[in-house]
Each structure stands twice: as C-alpha cells, then as structure tokens.
N, C-alpha and C positions, 0 to 999 in steps of 0.2 A: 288534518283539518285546518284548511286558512284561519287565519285569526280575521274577526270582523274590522279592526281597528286596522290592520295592514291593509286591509281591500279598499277599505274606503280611502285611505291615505295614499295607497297607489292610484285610484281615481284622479286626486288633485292633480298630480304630477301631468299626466298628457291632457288633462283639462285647462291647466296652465298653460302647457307648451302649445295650447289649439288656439290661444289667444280670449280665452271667456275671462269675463272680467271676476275679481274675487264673488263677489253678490250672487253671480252664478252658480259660481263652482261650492257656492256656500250651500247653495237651495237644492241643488245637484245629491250631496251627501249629506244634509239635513245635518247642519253644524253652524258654527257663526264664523264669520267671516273675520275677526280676529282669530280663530284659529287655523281658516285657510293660507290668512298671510303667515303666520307662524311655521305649520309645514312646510308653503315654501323656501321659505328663507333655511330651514334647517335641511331642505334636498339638496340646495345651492350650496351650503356649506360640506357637509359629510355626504351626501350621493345616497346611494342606496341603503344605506345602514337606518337613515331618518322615518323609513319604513317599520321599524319593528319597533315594538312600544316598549318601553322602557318602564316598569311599574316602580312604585316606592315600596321599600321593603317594610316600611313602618316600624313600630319598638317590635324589640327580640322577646319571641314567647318567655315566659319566666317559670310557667309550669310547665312539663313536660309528658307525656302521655306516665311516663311510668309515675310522675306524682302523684296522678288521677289515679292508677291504680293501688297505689299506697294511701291515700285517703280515703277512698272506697272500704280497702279492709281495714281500715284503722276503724273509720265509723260502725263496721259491723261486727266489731270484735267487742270482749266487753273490756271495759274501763279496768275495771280490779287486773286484769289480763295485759297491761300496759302498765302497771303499777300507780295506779290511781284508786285514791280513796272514796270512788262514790261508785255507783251502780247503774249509770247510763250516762252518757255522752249528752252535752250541750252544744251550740255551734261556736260558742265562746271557749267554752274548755277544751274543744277540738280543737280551734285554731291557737292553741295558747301550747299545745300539746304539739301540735304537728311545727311550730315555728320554735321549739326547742327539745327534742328529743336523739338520744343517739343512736337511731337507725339511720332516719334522712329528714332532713328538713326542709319542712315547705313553709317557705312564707306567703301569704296570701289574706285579704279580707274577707268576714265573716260572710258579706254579699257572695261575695266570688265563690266560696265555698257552700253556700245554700245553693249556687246554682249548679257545681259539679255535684254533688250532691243527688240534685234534682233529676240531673238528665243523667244522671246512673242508675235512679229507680230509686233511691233508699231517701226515706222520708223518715220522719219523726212518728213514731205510733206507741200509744198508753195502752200498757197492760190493764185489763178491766179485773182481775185479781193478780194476788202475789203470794207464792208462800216460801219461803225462805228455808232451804236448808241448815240442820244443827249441826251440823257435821263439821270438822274442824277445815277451815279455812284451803289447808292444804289437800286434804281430801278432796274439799269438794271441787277445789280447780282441778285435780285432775283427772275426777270424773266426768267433768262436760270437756277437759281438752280430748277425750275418748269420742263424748260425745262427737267433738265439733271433725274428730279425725275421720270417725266413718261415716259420717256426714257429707264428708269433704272427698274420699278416696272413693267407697262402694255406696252410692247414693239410692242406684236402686237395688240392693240387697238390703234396704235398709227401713227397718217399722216399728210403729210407736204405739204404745197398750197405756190408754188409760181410761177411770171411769167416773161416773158424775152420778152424783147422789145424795143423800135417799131423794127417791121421786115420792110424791107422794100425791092424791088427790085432796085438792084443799080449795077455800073459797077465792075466787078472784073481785080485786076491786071494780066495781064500774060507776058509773054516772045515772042520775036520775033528779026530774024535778020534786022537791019539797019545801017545805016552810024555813025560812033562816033561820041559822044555826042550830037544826034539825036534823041533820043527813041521815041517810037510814046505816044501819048498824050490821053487820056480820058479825057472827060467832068463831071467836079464835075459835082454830083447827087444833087445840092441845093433842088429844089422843088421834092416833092413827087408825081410826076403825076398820079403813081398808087395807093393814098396811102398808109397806115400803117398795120400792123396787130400787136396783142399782142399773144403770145404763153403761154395759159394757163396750168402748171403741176403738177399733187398729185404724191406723193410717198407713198407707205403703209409700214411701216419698217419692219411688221411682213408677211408681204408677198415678201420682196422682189420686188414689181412691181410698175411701173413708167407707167401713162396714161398722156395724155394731149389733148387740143384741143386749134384748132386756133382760136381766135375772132378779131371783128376788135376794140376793144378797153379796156378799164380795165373798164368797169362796174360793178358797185356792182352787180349787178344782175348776172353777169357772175360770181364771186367770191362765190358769194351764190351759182350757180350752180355748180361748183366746190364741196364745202362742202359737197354738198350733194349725191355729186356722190363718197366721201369716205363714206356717212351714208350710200350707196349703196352696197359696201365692207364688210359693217358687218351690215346687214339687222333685228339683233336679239332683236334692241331696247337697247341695255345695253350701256354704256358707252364708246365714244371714244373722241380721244384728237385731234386735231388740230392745226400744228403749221401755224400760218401764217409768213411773212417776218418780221422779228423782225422792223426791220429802218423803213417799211413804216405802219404797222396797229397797233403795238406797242403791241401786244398780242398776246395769241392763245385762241384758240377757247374751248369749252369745249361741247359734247353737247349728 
C-alpha cells in the first residue's frame, strides 16, 4: 500500500521540475506552501530518500502489554491473597501496591490505571450483602484458591448451588393521599400464616444459565436434588465441580 504522504510529496517533485510556481504546487496537493518549499530543498539535498516520511518516535512506552496483564489480575485477585490487610482493592492501594511489590513493578498514576482498568472491563462494584466466613484464615484461602483453580482450569464443568430465603407472603409498602402526618398503617407480618418457602438455584458458568425451583424448606434431600440436576447438565459421566455457599456447607462438592 503507497503511503499518502510519499504520493503527495512525489507530486511536488515533477511539479517543480515543470516549472509551476510554489502557490501552485501548494493548491495542487492541498498543503502550504512553506512546506512545498521545504520538500524541495530536502529532494535537492538527499534525492529520493526525502520521499519517505520520517515520523517521531515520541517518549518510550513505560508499561508494557505484559504490565497490563499483571494489573488486570492483580485487580481481580483479592487483596488478603497479596498479603494485604483489607478485603478489596482501591485505586490508590493498587497503585501503591503494584509500584512496590516483589513479583513486578509497575509504576504508573492512579488516572493511568482507572483507564487500563477501564478498557479491560474490570470496574469497581459493591456487594449488596456480605457474609464472612468463621473459618480459620488459612482454611478459608484455600478453599476459594480451589475455588478460583477450577474456575480458572474447567470453567464449564463448573456449578454453583445456592438458596435464598424464607420467602414469604407479607405486606408491601406503597403510597397514597392523606391528611399530614397521618399515613395509613400496615400490620407487621409477625406470624407466617401462609408459611415459608426456600428458593432453590444452580448456575452452570460454562453455559451461562441460571435454573431454580421452590421448595418448602432447605432439606438435604432438596440440596442433593439440586446437584444432581447439574450432573443432569453434563450427563457424560466425566468430572464436575460444585460450589456450594461457602459460610453455610463449608465446601464444594466434587463429583
């Protein structure tokens, strides 16, 4: 492919040597005509080489693709897993973290790093509950580094059981006009007259897809049926993983 900047600039040259004046050969190649004189003078000296554009190399990258990849998973690792005392990453204790650590060091500003960040997909997002494992410290990292392995190895052999509950039928708040500081009144839902239900759900990660069903309580025998409607999922006999709720069965399943 010609480069545009050679074609034009070989234009000047027999447009000169035809005798058009610079103004021409300017309006000619839609440029100014202090850079037509420029051209010339640089084919008069060096010849044919004045043809080929010479770019400026500007400053030398300072991150390198593979830094990008090493702050990518630094951000999505967790913190206690780096040997850090808190439970989610900032963009200030990332970058304080990555410009002294002894794997590799990246130096860089918090800007600079909101935007590799950005255009790698991984944002900042708040858990809307939390429930914290009792389990000793070393246990439980090395049941999510399980976690994060067949997560990371067999992704779609891989499913997650858990359930949300009690449901129950109870009054909802709404709006209405009345007199000030009047509002009408609902009766707490103390007793459960209709009682409870539990909302049982798999996830399959390699498929993408989310099933569940309602029962009316957390029986193991429902949880077993659960499982087995992800060994339903992949019917071939071979190996899949099963995460159950880390805080309440304290494992996953293997099976």
């Amino acid at each position: 492919m010609v480069s545009v900047v050679r074609y034009r600039r070989a234009i000047m040259v027999p447009a000169s040597a035809g005798g058009n004046t610079v103004e021409v050969i300017a309006r000619l190649v839609q440029t100014s005509p202090d850079r037509v004189r420029e051209m010339i003078h640089r084919f008069n000296e060096t010849g044919m080489r004045s043809l080929d554009p010479k770019w400026a190399g500007g400053r030398p990258r300072r991150i390198t693709t593979e830094d990008e990849e090493f702050i990518v998973q630094t951000a999505k690792e967790r913190p206690a897993k780096a040997g850090r005392p808190f439970s989610h990453w900032s963009v200030r204790k990332l970058q304080r973290y990555l410009a002294d650590n002894q794997i590799r060091k990246v130096k860089l500003g918090r800007e600079r790093l909101r935007q590799i960040l950005d255009r790698h997909g991984v944002t900042f997002q708040r858990t809307k509950t939390w429930k914290e494992s009792t389990d000793p410290p070393e246990v439980k990292e090395a049941r999510l580094d399980r976690v994060e392995e067949v997560i990371d190895r067999w992704p779609d052999r891989v499913f997650a059981f858990d359930d949300f509950g009690p449901l129950a039928v109870h009054p909802v708040k709404g709006c209405c006009w009345a007199a000030r500081k009047k509002p009408q009144r609902l009766r707490a839902n103390y007793h459960k007259t209709c009682g409870t239900r539990q909302f049982h759900a798999c996830y399959s990660l390699g498929d993408d897809r989310l099933w569940g069903v309602v029962r009316p309580n957390k029986g193991v025998e429902f949880v077993l049926a659960a499982i087995k409607s992800c060994r339903a999922a992949r019917p071939d006999g071979q190996m899949i993983y099963v995460i159950l709720d880390l805080c309440r069965c304290r494992h996953s399943w293997t099976t």
